[in-house]
Structures are given as structure tokens and as C-alpha cells.
N, C-alpha and C positions, 0 to 999 in steps of 0.2 A: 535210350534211357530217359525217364519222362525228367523235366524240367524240377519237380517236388524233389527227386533222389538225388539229380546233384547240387542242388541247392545243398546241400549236407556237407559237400566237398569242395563246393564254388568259393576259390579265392581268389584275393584281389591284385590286379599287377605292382600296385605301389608296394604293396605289402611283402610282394616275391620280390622285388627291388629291395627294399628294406632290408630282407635276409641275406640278400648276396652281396650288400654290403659290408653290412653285420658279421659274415661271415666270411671273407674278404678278411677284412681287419681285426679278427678274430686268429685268424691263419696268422698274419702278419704281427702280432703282439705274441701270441706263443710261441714265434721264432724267437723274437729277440729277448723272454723271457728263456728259451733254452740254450742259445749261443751263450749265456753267460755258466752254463757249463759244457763248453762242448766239448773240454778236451778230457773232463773226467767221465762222460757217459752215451760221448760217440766216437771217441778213437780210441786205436790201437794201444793207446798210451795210457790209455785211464781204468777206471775199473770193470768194464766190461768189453775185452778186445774181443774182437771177431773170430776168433779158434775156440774161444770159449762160449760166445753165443752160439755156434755151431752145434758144441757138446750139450746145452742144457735140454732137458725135455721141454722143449715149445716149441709149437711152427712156426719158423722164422718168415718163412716161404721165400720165395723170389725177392731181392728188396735189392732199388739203386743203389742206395745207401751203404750195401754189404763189398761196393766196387772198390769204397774209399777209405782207408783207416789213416790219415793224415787230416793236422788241424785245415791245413789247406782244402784236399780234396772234399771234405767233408762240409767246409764252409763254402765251397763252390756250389755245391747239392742244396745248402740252404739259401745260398744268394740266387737258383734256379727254383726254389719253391715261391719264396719269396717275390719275384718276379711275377709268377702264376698268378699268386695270391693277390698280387696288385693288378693284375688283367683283371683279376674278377671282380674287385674290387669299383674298379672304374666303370667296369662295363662294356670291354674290348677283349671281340667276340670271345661273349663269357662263357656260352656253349664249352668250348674249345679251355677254355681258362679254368670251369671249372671242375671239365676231367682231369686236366694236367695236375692240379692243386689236388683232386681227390686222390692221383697216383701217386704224386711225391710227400701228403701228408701220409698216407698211407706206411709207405719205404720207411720215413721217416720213425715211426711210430714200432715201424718192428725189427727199428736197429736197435732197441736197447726196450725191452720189454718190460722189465723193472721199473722202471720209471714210471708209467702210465696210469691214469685214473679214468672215473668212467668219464671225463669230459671230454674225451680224447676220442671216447669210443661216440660220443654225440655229436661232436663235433664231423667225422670223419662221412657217419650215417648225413649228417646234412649235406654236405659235400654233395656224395652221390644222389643223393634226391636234386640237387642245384641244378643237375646235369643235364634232365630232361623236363626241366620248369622255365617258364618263359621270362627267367627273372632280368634279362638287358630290355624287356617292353619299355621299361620305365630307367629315369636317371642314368639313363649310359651315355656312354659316348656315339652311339647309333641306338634313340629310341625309336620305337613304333608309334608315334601318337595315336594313330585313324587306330587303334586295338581300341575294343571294349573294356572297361577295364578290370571285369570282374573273367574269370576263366574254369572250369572245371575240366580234368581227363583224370587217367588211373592213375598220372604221377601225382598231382594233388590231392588224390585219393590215400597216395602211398603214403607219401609225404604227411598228412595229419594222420594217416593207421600211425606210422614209429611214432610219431611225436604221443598219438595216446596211449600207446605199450609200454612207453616208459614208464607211466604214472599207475597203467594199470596194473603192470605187471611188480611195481615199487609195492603196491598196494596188496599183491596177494601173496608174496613174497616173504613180508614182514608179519610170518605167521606163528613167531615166539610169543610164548608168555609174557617177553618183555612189555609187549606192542600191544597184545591182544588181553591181558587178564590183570596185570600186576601193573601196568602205566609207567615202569622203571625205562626204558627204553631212552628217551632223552638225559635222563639221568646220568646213565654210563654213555653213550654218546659223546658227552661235554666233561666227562671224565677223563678222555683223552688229553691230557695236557699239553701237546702237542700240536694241536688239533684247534681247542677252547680258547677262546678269547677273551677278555677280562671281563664280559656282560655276562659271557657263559659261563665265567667261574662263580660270579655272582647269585647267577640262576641255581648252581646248587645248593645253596640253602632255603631254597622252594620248593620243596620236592612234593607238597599237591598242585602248586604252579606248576610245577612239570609234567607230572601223572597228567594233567587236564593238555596242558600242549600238545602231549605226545598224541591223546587221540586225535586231535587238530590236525594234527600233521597226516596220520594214517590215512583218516577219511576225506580229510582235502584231494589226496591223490587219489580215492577212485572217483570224486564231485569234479576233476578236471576231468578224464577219461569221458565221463555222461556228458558234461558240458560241452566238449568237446561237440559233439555230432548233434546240438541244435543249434542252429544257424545263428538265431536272435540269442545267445548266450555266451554262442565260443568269446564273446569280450571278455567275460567275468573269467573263463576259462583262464585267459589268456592272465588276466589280473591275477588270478589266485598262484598261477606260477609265478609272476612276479611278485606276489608278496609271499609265497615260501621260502622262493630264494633270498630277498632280501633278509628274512628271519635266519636266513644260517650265512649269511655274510656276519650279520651283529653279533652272531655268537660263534661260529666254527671259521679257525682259518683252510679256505680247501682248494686256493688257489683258485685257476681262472672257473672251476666249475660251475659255481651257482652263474657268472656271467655266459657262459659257454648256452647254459642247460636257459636260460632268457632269451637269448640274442636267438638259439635255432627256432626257436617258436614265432618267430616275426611276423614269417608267411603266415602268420594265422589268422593276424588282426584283422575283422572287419570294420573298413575305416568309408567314412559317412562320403554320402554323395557320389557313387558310383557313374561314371559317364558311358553314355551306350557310343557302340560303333564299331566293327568287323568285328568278325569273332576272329581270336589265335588262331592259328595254324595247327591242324590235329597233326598229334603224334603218329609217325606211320606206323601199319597194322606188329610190323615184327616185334618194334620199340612197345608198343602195347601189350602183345603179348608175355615177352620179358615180364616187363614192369608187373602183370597182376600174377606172372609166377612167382618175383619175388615178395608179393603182397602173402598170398599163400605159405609160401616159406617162411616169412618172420613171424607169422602166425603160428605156423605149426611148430618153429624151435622157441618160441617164447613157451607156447603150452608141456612143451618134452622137457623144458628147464625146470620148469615150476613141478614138473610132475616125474620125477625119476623114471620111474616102472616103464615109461614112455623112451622107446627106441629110437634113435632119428637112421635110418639108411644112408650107407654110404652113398649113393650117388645124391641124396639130397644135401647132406654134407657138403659134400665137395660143392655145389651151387652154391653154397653159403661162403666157401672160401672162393671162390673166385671171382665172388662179388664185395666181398669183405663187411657181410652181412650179419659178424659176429653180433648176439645181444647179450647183457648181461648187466641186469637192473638188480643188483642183491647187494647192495649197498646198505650198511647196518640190516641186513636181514639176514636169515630167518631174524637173526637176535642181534645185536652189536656185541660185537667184542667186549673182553671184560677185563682185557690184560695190557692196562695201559704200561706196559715198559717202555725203556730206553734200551738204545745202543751205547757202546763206548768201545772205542780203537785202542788200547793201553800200547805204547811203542816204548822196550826197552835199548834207552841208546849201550853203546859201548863202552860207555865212563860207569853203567851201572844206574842210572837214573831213570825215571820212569816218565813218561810222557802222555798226554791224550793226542791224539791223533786228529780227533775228531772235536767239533764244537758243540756248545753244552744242549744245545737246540738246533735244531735243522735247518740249514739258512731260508729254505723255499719250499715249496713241494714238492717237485720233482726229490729232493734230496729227502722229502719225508716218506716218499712213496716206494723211495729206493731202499731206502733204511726198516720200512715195513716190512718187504719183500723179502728180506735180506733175510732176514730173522724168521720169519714164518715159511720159508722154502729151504731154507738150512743148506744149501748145493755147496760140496764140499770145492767144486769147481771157482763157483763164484766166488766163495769166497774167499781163495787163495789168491785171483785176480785180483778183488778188492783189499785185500791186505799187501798184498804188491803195490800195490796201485799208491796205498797209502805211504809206503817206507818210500818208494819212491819221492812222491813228492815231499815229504821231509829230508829228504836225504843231500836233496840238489840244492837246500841251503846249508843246510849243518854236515856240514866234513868232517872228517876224523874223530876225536872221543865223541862229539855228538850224533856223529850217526847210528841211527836204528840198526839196530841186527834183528830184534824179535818184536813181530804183533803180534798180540792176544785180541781178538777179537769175541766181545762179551756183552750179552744181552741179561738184558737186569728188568728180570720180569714181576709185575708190580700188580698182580689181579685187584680190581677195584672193588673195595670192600661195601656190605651196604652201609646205608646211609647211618653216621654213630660210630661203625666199628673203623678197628685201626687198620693201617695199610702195613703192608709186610712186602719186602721186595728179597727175592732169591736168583742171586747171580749163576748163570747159565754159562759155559764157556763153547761158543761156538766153532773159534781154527784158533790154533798154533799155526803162527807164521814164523819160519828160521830166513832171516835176510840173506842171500846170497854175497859175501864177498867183495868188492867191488874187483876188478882186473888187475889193478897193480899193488893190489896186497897181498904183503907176504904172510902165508900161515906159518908161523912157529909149530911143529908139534910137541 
């Protein structure tokens, strides 16, 4: 391949350092941001136990994570990712460090599926690209100095393909009238109250401020995608993700994503004064051939996404799971949502009194992600676990006339009106929950 084509793909070692850092301590902050709930949404105890993930319709698959339903077991699986996550962090052999961290984010990610946003899903994608990128040349604890420090093969090929189907695929994706005729799109967006942060509540009483953002927004992401693939540009590329994400940090709270969706792009920067000297070590022919099959495949199920009428064959399927090559860039697309509701837990104790169960706002996102899901999947399954889950833990402070016998679990759906008109909210009842008894009470009949 002549020296002009991979100029196009040619990344630089400090840079793939950079991301295996980045994303190292990336891993390692999203643990300790989920152990602070672990025992409501990865043990047996909480609202999604393992008999019940089993029953919902999603592919669980294989996952370590499915071994242990105890706070324990469960926190040992994170103090062992954790670990990984710190091997690759430092630079010790991170090869090795960051398949391990791609296998146990992995487990981790599909012990409790509810939970998850797409930063999870880009996160997991960088991972697996770390694995066959030369990213310990630099800042390890065993670097390569005598390395060149600039590299091209099909993984750094791979590796800027996903990073620019994100944007591209964000881009054709977002093919509502919100986005594409009417400029409402940000509007409803920062509608979400949940979501919106007090610059973005502000921003709605801007709504041609907005209409003008919103194209901003659209056509940014396919000027990254182009920018992307000339050489003397990927910088600006690289800036204009950094200043989209920064624009939905100021205004949307979306957890670690907009940092998640910065940090995998690291490996991209082309950073000044390149030093010549041995070239890396080529990928051998098999690891090659993989890599540009699954370059093919995430091409071909981004295009079957975007395009229904488009089949994908089971045997390509399955290459996708067993690489965990899932894509899925439809975030506020075709259109964003328009039905900013809430949840609420109504727990009636035993005295007669009536209770929330639940807090007036989501403490995190995982719990707003869950609370999404919850409501727009309706699983009569889940949600007897999580209404379990609930009287549960009110129950093991408040004894007797205070404890719960019944949750109501009820979404209060709130469709975001336009701009002017008034909001109207209509309470949905999702379960009846009847509390079980506890063992040493006597039923009267």
C-alpha cells in the first residue's frame, strides 16, 4: 500500500498512549461511579436479579458476572476489572491488559442491560481496538523508544473507521423533520428535564437560537466523518468533537458520555514533530485478516441499521456477537423523543399512609437510564423485581405499621408541547405490587 493511502490512517505512538490512558482511567472512574450502586443493579438483591435477567428478551450471552449475585462476589469481579483497567492504564503488558478489561467491561455491561448508554457502547468498541494498537510504545512501564513514532496497519485503520461511523452514522440517522426541516430538534432535546441543565433551560426561550444550533450540530457530524480522512485536518476533526461535547456537557446532564465519546478519540491527534526510527512490529497475516473483516462488518451493519429493507445473515450476526461489535449511533434520532415524563414508586405502608419510594430526580445516570428503560419496555417481569426490590429496601428500616405491603409503580407521561402551548401530564399505571408478608406474621382471616 503506497505511502499517500496510509498517510490517511498513519497515527502517532504518543497519541495511542494517550488513549490507553484515557481509557485505562476511563474504565477505572466508571467502576467507582457504578459500585455506588451495586447492590441495587448488579445483585441478586436488587432490582434486576439474575432469574429475571435470564427471562427478559435480550442477549445476555456468556457474562462472568452472571457467576456472582452477592455484594461480595460481585465486588470481587469489579476489584478484578479494576485491576485490568489499571494494567492498562500504566502500561503493563497492556496487550494482555487490554483484552482482559475488554472481557470483563464487556460481562460487566451485560449484567444489568438497563442501565447502559451509548458511552458504554464506545467505550467497550475502544477497548477492543486498544488490543491490537501499539499503545505501551509510549509512557509505559516497558516503552519502545528506537519505534518511529508515527504507525499505520488495518487496526489504525479500524480504529479511525468506528470512531468516524459514529458521527457519520449520527449524521444520517437524524433524518426527522425535527433535524432536517423544522430545526425543533434541540428544542425537545433540552426538554427533557431530567436531562437539561440550567443553561439548557435557558436556551429554551431561544428557539431560533436553537433552530440555528441544531443545524450546527447535524452538519458538524458529517464535517468530522470528511475531516477525519485528510491528514492535515484530522486536528480540527478532532477539535470539533471536542467542542460538541463540551456544548452538551453545558447544557444536558449525560453522565460520563460526552467525556467517554473525547477521551476514545485520543488516538487521533496528530501531534507536531514526529521522530523517525524502526518502524512497529506488523500485525501478523491472521490478526490482519480478522481486523479488515471486522472493518467490513461494522460497515455493513451500520449501513442495514440505517437502511431496514437491508437483511444482515445469521452467520454475519453472530461475528458481530462474538466480537461484541454491536453499533448503535440513534441517539435523539430519527427525531428525539417528546415525552418528557417521570417515574414515581407510590408505596402503601400498613398503617394506610402513602409513600414515594423513589426520589424526586434521578440521583445519576445509570438510575436515569434505568428508570428510561423501565418505562418504555414495560416487562411485567422487571418490573415486579424492581417493585420488590423497592418494599424491600424500605421495609428493612420501617417495621411493623410502617412497612409497605403495596407498590404502585406509575409513569406520568408529560408529551412536550410546542413552543407557547401548555403541558398536560397523564398518569400511566405500570405494576401492582402486593408485598409478601414477612415469615413471622400472623394472618388473621
Amino acid at each position: 500500500m503506497s505511502a499517500r493511502v496510509t498517510d490517511l490512517f498513519r497515527l502517532d505512538l504518543r497519541a495511542l498512549a494517550a488513549l490507553r490512558i484515557g481509557v485505562g482511567l476511563l474504565v477505572l472512574l466508571d467502576l467507582a461511579l457504578r459500585a455506588r450502586d451495586l447492590t441495587a443493579f448488579y445483585t441478586d438483591q436488587g432490582a434486576l436479579p439474575r432469574i429475571t435477567l435470564l427471562q427478559i428478551p435480550h442477549p445476555t450471552y456468556l457474562s462472568l458476572y452472571m457467576a456472582a449475585g452477592s455484594v461480595l462476589g460481585v465486588g470481587f469481579l469489579m476489584l478484578l476489572t479494576a485491576a485490568a483497567a489499571l494494567g492498562l492504564t500504566l502500561g503493563w503488558h497492556p496487550r494482555w491488559c487490554a483484552l482482559a478489561t475488554w472481557l470483563l467491561h464487556i460481562a460487566l455491561k451485560h449484567r444489568n442491560p438497563l442501565v447502559l448508554d451509548v458511552g458504554d457502547l464506545e467505550l467497550g468498541l475502544a477497548l477492543f481496538w486498544l488490543v491490537f494498537l501499539p499503545c505501551g510504545a509510549r509512557f509505559s512501564l516497558r516503552p519502545r523508544p528506537e519505534l518511529a513514532d508515527r504507525w499505520a496497519s488495518v487496526a489504525t485503520f479500524g480504529y479511525q473507521l468506528q470512531i468516524g461511523l459514529i458521527y457519520l452514522m449520527g449524521f444520517l440517522n437524524k433524518s426527522g423533520p425535527e433535524w432536517r426541516e423544522n430545526g425543533l430538534a434541540l428544542y425537545y432535546c433540552l426538554s427533557y428535564d431530567k436531562f437539561a441543565t440550567p443553561l439548557g433551560r435557558q436556551l429554551l426561550s431561544q428557539p431560533e437560537l436553537l433552530r440555528t444550533l441544531t443545524s450546527v450540530v447535524l452538519y458538524a457530524e458529517l464535517a468530522i466523518f470528511v475531516l477525519l480522512w485528510i491528514p492535515y485536518a484530522r486536528a480540527l476533526a478532532c477539535l470539533l468533537i471536542a467542542l460538541l461535547h463540551l456544548g452538551i456537557v453545558l447544557t444536558m446532564s449525560l453522565g460520563l458520555i460526552p467525556l467517554i465519546s473525547v477521551v476514545v478519540t485520543l488516538g487521533l491527534w496528530p501531534l507536531p514533530r514526529p521522530r523517525a526510527g524502526e518502524p512497529a512490529p506488523r500485525l501478523a497475516r491472521p490478526t490482519q485478516a480478522l481486523l479488515a473483516l471486522n472493518c467490513l462488518y461494522i460497515v455493513h451493519l451500520n449501513w442495514a441499521l440505517a437502511h431496514p429493507d437491508v437483511v444482515v445473515p445469521m452467520p454475519i450476526k453472530l461475528w458481530g456477537y462474538f466480537l461484541r461489535q454491536q453499533q448503535d449511533w440513534t441517539m435523539f434520532a430519527p427525531s428525539p423523543g417528546t415525552d418528557d415524563g417521570r417515574y414515581e414508586a407510590r408505596g402503601e405502608l400498613v398503617d394506610g399512609q402513602t409513600v414515594a419510594l423513589l426520589p424526586a430526580e434521578p440521583p445519576n445516570q445509570r438510575w436515569r437510564c434505568w428508570l428510561h428503560n423501565l418505562s418504555s419496555r414495560n416487562d411485567p417481569r422487571v418490573n415486579e423485581s424492581f417493585a420488590a426490590y423497592l418494599a424491600g429496601a424500605w421495609n428493612e428500616g420501617h417495621p411493623g405499621p410502617e412497612r409497605v405491603r403495596r407498590v404502585q409503580l406509575v409513569y406520568l407521561s408529560e408529551p412536550t408541547p410546542l413552543p407557547g402551548q401548555p403541558l398536560v401530564t397523564t398518569p400511566i399505571s405500570l405494576y401492582d405490587y402486593a408485598c409478601p408478608p414477612p415469615p413471622n406474621e400472623v394472618i388473621i382471616p
